[in-house]
C-alpha positions in Angstrom: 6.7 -8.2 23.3 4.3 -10.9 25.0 2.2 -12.1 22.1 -0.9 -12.5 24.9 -0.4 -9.0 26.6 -3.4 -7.0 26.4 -2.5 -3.4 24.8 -5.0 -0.6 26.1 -5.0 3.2 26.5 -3.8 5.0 29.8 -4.3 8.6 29.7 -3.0 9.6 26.5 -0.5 6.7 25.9 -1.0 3.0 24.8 0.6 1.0 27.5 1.0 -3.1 27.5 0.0 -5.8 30.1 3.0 -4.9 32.3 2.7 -0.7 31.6 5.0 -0.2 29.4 4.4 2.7 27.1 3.9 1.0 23.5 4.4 2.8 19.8 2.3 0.5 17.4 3.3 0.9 14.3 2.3 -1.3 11.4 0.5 -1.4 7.8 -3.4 -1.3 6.7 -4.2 -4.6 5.2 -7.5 -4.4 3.7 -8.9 -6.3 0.2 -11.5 -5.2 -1.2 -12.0 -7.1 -4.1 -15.6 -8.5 -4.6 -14.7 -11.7 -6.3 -12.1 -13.1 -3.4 -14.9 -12.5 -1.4 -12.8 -9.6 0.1 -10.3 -12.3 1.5 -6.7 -10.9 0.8 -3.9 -13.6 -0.3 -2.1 -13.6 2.4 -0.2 -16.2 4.0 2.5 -17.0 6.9 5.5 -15.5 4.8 3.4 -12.0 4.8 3.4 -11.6 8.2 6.4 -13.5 8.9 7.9 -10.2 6.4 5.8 -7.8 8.8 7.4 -8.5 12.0 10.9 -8.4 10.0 10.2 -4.8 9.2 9.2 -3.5 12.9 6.0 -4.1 12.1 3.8 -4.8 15.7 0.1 -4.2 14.7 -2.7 -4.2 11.7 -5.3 -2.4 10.8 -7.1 -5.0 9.4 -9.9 -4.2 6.9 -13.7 -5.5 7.3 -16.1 -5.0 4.4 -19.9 -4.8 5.3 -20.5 -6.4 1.9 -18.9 -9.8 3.1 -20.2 -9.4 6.5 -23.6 -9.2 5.5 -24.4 -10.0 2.1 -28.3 -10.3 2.9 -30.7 -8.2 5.0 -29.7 -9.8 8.8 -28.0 -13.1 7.1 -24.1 -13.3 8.4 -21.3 -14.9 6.6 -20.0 -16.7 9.1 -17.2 -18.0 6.4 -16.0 -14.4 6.1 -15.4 -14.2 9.4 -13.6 -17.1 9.8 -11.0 -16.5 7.4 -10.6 -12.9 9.0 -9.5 -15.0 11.8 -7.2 -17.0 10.2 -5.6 -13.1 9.6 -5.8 -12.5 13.3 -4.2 -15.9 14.6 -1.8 -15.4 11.7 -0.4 -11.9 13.0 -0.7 -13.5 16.3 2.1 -16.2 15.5 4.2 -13.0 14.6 3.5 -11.1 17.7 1.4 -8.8 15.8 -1.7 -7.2 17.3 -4.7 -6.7 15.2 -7.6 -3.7 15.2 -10.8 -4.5 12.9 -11.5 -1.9 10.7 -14.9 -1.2 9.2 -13.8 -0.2 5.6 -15.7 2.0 3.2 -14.5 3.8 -0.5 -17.3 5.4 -2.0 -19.9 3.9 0.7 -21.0 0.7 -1.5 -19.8 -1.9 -3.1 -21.8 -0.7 -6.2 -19.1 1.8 -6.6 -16.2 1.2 -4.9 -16.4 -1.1 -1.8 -18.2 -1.2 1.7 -21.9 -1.6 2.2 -24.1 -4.2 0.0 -26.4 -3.8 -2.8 -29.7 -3.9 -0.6 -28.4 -1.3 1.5 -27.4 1.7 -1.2 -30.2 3.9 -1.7 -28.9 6.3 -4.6 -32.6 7.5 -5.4 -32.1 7.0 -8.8 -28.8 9.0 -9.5 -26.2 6.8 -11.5 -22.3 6.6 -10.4 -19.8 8.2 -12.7 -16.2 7.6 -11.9 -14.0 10.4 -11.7 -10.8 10.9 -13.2 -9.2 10.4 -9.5 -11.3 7.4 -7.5 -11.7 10.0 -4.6 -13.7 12.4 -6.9 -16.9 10.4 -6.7 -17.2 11.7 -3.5 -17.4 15.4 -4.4 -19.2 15.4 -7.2 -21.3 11.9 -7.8 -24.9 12.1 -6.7 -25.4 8.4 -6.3 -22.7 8.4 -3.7 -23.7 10.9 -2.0 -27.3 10.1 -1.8 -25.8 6.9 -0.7 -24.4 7.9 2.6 -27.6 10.5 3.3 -29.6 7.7 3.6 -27.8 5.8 5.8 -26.9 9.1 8.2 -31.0 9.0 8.1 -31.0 5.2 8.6 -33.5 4.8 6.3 -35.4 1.8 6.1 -33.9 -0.9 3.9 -35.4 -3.9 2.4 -37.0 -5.5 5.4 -38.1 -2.2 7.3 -35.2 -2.0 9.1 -32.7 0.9 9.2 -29.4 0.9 7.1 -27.6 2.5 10.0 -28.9 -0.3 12.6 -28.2 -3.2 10.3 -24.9 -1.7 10.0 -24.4 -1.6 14.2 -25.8 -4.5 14.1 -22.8 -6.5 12.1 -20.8 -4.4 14.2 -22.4 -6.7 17.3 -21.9 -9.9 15.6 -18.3 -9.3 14.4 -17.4 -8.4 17.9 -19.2 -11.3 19.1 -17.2 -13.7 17.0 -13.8 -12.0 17.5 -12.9 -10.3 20.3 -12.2 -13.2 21.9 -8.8 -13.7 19.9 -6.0 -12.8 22.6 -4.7 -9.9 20.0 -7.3 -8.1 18.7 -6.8 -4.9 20.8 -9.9 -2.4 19.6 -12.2 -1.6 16.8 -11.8 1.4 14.2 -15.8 1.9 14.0 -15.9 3.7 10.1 -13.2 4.2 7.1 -13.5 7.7 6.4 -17.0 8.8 7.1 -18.1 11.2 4.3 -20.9 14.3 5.0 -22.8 13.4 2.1 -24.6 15.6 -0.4 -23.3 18.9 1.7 -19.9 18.2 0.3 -21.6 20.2 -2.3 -21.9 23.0 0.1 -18.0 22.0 1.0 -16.6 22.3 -2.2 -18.2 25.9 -3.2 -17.1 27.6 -0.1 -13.7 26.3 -1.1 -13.8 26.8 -4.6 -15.2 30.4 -3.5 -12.8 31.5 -1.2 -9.6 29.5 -3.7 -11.2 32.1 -6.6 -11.1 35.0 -3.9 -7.4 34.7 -3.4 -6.8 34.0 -7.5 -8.6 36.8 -8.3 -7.3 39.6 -5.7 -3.5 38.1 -7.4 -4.3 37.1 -10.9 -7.5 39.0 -11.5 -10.8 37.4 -12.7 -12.0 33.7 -12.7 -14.9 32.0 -12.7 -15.6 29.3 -9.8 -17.2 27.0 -13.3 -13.2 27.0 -14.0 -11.9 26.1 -11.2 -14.0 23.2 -10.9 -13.3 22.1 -13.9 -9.4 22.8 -13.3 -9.6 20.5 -10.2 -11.1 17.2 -12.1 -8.9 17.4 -14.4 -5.3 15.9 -13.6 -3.9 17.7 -16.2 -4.5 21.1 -15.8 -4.6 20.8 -11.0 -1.0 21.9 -11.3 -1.5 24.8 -13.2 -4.3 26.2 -11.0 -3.4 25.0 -7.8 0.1 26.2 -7.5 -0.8 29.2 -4.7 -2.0 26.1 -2.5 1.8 25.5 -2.0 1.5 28.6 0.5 0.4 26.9 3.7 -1.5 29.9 4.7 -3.5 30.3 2.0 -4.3 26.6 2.0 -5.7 27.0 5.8 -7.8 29.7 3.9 -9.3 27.3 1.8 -9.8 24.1 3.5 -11.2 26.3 6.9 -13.9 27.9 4.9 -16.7 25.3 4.9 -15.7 23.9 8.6 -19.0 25.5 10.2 -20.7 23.0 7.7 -17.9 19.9 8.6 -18.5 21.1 12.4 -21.7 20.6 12.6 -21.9 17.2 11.1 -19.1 16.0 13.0 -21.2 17.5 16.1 -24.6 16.8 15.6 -24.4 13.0 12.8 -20.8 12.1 12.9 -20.3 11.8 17.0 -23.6 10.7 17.9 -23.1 7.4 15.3 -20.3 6.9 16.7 -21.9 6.8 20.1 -24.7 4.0 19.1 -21.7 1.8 17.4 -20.2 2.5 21.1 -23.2 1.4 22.6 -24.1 -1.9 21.0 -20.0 -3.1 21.2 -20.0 -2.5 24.6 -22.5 -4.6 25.5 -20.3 -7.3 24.4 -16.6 -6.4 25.0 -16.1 -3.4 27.0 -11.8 -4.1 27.5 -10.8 -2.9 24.0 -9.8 0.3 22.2 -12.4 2.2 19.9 -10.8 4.1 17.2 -12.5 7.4 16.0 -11.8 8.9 12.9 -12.6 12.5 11.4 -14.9 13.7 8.4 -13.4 12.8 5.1 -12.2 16.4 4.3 -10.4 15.9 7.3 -7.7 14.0 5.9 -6.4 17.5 4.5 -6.3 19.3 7.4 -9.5 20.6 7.9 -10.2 21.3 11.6 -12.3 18.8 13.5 -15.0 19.4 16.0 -15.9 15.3 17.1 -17.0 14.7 20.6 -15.1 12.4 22.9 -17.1 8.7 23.6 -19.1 8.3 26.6 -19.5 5.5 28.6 -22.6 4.0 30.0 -22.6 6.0 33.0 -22.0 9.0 31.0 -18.0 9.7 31.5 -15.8 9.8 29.4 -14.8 6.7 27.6 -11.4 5.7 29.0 -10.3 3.0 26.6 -11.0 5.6 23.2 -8.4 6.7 20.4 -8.6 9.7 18.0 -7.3 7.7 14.4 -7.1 10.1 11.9 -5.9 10.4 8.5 -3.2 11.6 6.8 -3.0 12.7 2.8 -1.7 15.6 1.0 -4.1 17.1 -1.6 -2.1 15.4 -4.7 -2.7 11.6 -3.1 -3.7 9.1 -5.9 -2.6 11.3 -8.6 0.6 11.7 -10.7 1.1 14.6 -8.9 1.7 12.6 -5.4 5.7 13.2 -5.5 4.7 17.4 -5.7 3.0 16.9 -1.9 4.4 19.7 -0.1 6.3 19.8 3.4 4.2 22.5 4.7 0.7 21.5 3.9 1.5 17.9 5.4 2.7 19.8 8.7 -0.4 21.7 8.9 -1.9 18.7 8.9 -0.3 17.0 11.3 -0.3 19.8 13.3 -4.5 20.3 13.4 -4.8 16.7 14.6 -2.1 17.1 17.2 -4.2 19.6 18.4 -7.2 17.2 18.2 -5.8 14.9 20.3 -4.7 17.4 22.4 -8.7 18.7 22.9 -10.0 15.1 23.2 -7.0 14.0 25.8 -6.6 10.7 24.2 -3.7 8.8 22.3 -3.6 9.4 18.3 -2.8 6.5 15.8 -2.5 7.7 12.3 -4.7 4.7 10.9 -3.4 5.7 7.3 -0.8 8.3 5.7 1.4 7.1 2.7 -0.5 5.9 -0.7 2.9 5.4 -2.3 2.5 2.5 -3.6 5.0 1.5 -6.2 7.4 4.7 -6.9 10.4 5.5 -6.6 9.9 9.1 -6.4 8.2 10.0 -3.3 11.1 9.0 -0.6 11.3 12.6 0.4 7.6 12.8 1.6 7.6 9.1 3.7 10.7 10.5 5.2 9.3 13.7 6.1 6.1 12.2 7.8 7.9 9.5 9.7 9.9 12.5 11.4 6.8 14.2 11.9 5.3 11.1 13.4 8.9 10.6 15.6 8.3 14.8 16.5 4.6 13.8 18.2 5.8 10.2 19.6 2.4 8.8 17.7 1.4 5.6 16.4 0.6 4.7 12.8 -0.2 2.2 10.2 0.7 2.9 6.5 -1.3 2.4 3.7 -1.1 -0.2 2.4 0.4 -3.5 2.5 1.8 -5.3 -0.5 4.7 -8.3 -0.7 7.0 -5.8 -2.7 6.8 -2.8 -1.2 10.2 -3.0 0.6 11.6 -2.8 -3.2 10.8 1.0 -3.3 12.2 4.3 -1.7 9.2 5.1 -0.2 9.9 2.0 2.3 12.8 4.3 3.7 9.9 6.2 5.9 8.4 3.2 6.6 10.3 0.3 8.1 12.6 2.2 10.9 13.6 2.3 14.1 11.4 3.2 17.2 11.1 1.9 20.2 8.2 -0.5 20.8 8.3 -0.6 24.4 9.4 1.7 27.0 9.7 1.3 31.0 8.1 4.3 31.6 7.7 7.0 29.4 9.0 7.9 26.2 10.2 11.9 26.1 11.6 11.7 22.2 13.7 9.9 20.0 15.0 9.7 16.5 16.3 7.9 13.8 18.6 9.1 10.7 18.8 6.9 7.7 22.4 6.8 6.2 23.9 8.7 8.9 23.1 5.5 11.3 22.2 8.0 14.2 19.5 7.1 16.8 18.9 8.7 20.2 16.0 8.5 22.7 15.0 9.7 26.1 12.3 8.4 28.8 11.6 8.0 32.2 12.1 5.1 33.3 9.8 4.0 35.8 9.0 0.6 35.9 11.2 -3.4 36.6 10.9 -3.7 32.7 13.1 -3.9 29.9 12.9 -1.1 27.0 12.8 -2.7 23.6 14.1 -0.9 20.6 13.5 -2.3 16.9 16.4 -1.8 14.7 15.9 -2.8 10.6 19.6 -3.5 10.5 21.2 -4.8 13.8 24.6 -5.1 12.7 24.8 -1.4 12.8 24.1 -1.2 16.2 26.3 -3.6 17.1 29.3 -1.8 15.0 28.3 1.3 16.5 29.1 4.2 19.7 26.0 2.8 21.7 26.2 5.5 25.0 23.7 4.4 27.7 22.9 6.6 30.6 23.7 5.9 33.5 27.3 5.5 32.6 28.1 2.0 32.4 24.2 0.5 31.4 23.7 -2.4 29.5 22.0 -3.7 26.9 21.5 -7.1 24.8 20.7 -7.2 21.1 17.8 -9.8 19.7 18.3 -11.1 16.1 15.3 -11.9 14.5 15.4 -15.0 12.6 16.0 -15.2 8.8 16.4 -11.0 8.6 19.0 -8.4 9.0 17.0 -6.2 11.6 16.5 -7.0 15.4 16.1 -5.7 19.2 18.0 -3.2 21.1 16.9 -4.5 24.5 17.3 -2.2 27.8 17.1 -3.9 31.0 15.6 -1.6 34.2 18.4 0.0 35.7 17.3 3.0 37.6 14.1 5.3 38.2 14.1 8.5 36.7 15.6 9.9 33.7 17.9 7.9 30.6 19.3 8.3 27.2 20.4 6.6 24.6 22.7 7.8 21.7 23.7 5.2 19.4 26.3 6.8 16.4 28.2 5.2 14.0 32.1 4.9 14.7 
């Protein structure tokens, strides 16, 4: 990979600065803790460990509150030591996209916007018994994100939504000059607001439609309550592990998610589009989904326009990917068939939008043991649809647990021409691939333990191919490279002996 080599969108593919399609693949790192001054502690021997795990792009976190701590007054400090990050992952031939992070909305509750620019209208924040429940049921955040769909005025007259475009304009103005930042993911997450009200009763109506019509009688009051409370989800929520009656649920309120994503959600992302492009109009824009989304909810956004009113060409659908039991002790129950629904509703997103699909976060493992089985099942999905992703989220240890199985593999991060399928098997030391090759370029392959390869059957097509393997220093794992050898199309089956 050359380190300077633009990355940008071609159809519905990432390609490099020689055309090359390109997998990114990579972790979230994102602090948002207040007092560093949302400035993670990370140093050369992180992202030294990054590129020794495969790892060839971040999505690196932004927080408005240490963007813009005052009304209009930037922290130019902040910034600087986001770039540190940048050149950092740069020394590692890691690619960088900013990402404009939000949990909860504000910083008053969980992290994102500043003080002067939550507007709760008097509700107090409660925390839930999960982190994520605020957003369901706390008025203060939800309130929170009203006004700033609204843009209300904040404390100098201005609109919360402009001064949030606004730091949008300045970040890119300060950054996009570093050689690999590659695009901008323009909001964490966005959440409806106060309709999530509306959200949750026609799913808590048409969840106590299909409990009644099996179990008889029960009132919506006790689902509710059965849903907040970690003890008693399992016991309530076990007919969810039917994938068809969980598309029952989670489609009843999209009219509601539709129309927001339609007539707020796509719009706001338009302005963002707007004021960034009249300062860098080379890199990738990342869009995400409504919250409920992340669940499999069907999604109705609207593809970015240019300023002549076509279709955006450098654009990326980025949504996420959680099962409903994320950031619970129920995480290792996450079931096989909800997570392929989906994955399979924002296939079919990308799919309407005709642009490439980066996963900007799936995973949440964090420190088990017990949740292997559902990181190895997304990374085949994510092998199935050739996509790209970053995990959430970085931390030093995290190759110490099973859950790191799904995440450092093998995939091929460049490929002269285009990439039909591959696949890698863990244990049984199995990897094949297919593409087309098209182009005087090598095909580069990331392996986390080269000595296998080189102890294994590697079968080339055309008969009698070559290859060279890469170490890379100070680590086990390296490159499978694959000079050009002929247009049209090659395999590769690599099994042990």
């Amino acid at each position: 990979m050359n380190k300077l080599a633009a990355v940008k969108v071609q159809g519905m593919r990432f390609v490099d600065g020689t055309g090359r399609e390109v997998l990114l693949h990579g972790v979230n790192m994102v602090c948002k803790d207040k007092k560093s001054h949302y400035i993670g502690n990370w140093d050369e021997r992180d992202f030294k460990k990054l590129k020794s795990w495969g790892m060839n792009v971040i999505r690196l976190g932004i927080i408005w509150d240490g963007l813009e701590p005052e009304p209009n007054v930037y922290n130019d400090d902040y910034i600087e030591k986001i770039r540190h990050f940048i050149r950092l992952a740069e020394q590692q031939d890691i690619w960088v996209f900013l990402d404009m992070h939000q949990d909860l909305f504000s910083s008053a509750f969980g992290d994102g916007a500043p003080l002067w620019a939550t507007i709760t209208d008097g509700e107090l924040y409660e925390a839930g018994a999960t982190w994520s429940d605020a957003y369901l049921f706390n008025g203060a955040v939800q309130n929170a994100f009203d006004h700033f769909w609204r843009n209300t005025p904040g404390p100098v007259g201005k609109g919360i939504q402009d001064h949030f475009i606004d730091a949008w304009k300045y970040l890119v103005q300060k950054l996009h000059i570093e050689p690999n930042v590659i695009g901008y993911d323009l909001l964490n997450e966005p959440f409806i607001g106060r309709e999530a009200t509306d959200v949750m009763d026609k799913m808590m109506n048409q969840y106590a439609e299909i409990y009644q019509s099996q179990n008889g009688d029960i009132e919506q009051e006790e689902i509710f309550a059965a849903f907040l409370d970690p003890n008693r989800k399992e016991d309530y929520f076990h007919l969810l592990e039917d994938a068809a009656i969980f598309q029952q649920v989670i489609d009843a309120p999209s009219p509601i998610l539709h129309k927001f994503e339609q007539t707020i959600l796509s719009p706001f992302f338009q302005r963002v589009t707007d004021a960034i492009r009249t300062i860098d109009d080379k890199r990738i824009l990342f869009l995400e989904t409504n919250y409920f989304a992340n669940l499999g909810v069907s999604i109705m956004i609207q593809p970015l326009l240019d300023h002549a009113g076509n279709k955006e060409s450098q654009q990326v659908y980025a949504p996420h990917a959680y099962d409903l039991v994320v950031d619970t002790e129920l995480a290792h129950t996450a079931n096989d068939r909800r997570l392929d629904l989906i994955f399979e509703r924002h296939e079919q997103t990308k799919q309407r939008l005709g642009i490439p699909m980066m996963f900007g976060e799936w995973g949440a493992f964090y420190n088990t043991n017990n949740t292997a089985h559902i990181s190895l099942h997304i990374k085949r999905l994510m092998e199935r649809l050739l996509c790209s992703d970053t995990y959430w989220d970085y931390t030093p240890d995290m190759d110490q647990y099973l859950p790191f199985l799904g995440v450092r593999r093998a995939y091929p991060m460049a490929v002269s021409g285009n990439l039909y399928q591959y696949r890698h098997e863990e244990g049984i030391g199995s990897f094949q691939m297919r593409w087309k090759e098209s182009l005087n370029e090598s095909t580069i392959i990331y392996f986390p333990n080269i000595q296998e390869v080189e102890q294994a059957n590697v079968v080339l097509s055309p008969a009698g191919s070559n290859y060279r393997i890469h170490r890379i220093e100070d680590s086990s794992a390296g490159y499978l490279e694959i000079p050009e050898a002929v247009k049209g199309v090659r395999s590769l089956v690599i099994t042990k002996d």
